[in-house]
N, C-alpha and C positions, 0 to 999 in steps of 0.2 A: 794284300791281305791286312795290311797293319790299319789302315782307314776304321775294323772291323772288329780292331779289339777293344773299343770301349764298347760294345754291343754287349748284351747276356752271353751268348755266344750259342745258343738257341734258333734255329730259324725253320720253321714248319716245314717251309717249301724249298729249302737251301736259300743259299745266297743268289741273288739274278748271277752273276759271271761266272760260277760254273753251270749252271743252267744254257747258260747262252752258249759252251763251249760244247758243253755233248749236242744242244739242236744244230750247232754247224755241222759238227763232225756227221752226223746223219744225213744231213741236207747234202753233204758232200759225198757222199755216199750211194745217194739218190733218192732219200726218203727224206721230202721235205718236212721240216717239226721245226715249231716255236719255240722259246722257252719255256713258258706254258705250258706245253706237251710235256715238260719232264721233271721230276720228280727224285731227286739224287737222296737216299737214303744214310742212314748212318751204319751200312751194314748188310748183309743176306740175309741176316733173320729177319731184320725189321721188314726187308721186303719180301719175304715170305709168306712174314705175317697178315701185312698188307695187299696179296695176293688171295690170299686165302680166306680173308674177312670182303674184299669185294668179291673173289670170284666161284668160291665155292658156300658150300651149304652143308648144313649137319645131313650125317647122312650120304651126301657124292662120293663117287669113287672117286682116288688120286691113285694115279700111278706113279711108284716110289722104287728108285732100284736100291737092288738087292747086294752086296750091302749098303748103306747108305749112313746118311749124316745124323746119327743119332737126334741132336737140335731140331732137325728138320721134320724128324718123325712123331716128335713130340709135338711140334706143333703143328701137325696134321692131327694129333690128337685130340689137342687141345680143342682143334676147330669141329671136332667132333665125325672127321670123315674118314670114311672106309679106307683103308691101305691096299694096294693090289699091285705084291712087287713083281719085279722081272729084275732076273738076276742078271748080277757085271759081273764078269770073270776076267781072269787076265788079261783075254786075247780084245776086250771091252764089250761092247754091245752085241747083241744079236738082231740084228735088227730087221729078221724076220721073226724073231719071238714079241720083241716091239712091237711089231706092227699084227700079228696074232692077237696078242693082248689087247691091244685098241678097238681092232673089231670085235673081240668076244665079250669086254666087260665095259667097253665104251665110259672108263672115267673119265669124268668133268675137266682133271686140270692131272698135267704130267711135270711137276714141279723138279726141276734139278734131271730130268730124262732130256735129253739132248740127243739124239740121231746124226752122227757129223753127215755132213751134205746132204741133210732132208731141211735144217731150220733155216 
């Protein structure tokens, strides 16, 4: 990294060598990806935000559980889309309430909802 510190220290797309490190780790994995393919953020909001601005629309459902990451909710607001939560309890998901709510309100994008052994 020292090569890097005369730079701004700014860089749109990240640096190529961490780029180049997540497309291995993938490729090793079994999903071949470039580094191209990836896009290392400065953050979960930022990629949220970034998710949200290419993948959804004023107006789409998001499914958001309940409770959830305050930041998170705000900028589903921000982006101007419906909220449609399903609640976490201790015991964690219900994930035939998940999967209830999918068929019934069919939102666009299930941001921070994670099914373990469904993704």
């Amino acid at each position: 990294m020292p090569r890097h510190t005369a730079a701004p220290g700014y860089h749109p797309y990240d640096l190529s060598d961490p780029r180049a490190s997540v497309a291995d780790r993938f490729t090793r994995r079994g999903l071949p990806t470039l580094p191209d393919q990836i896009l290392n953020t400065s953050g979960a909001q930022q990629a949220l935000a970034l998710v949200l601005a290419l993948l959804g629309r004023p107006g789409d459902r998001a499914m958001a559980e309940n409770p959830s990451y305050p930041h998170g909710l705000d900028a589903l607001r921000r982006a101007r889309m419906r909220t449609v939560p399903v609640p976490v309890t201790d015991a964690g998901w219900d994930t035939g309430l998940i999967e209830s709510t999918l068929r019934q309100t069919t939102p666009r994008l299930a941001p921070g909802c994670a099914v373990p052994g469904r993704w």
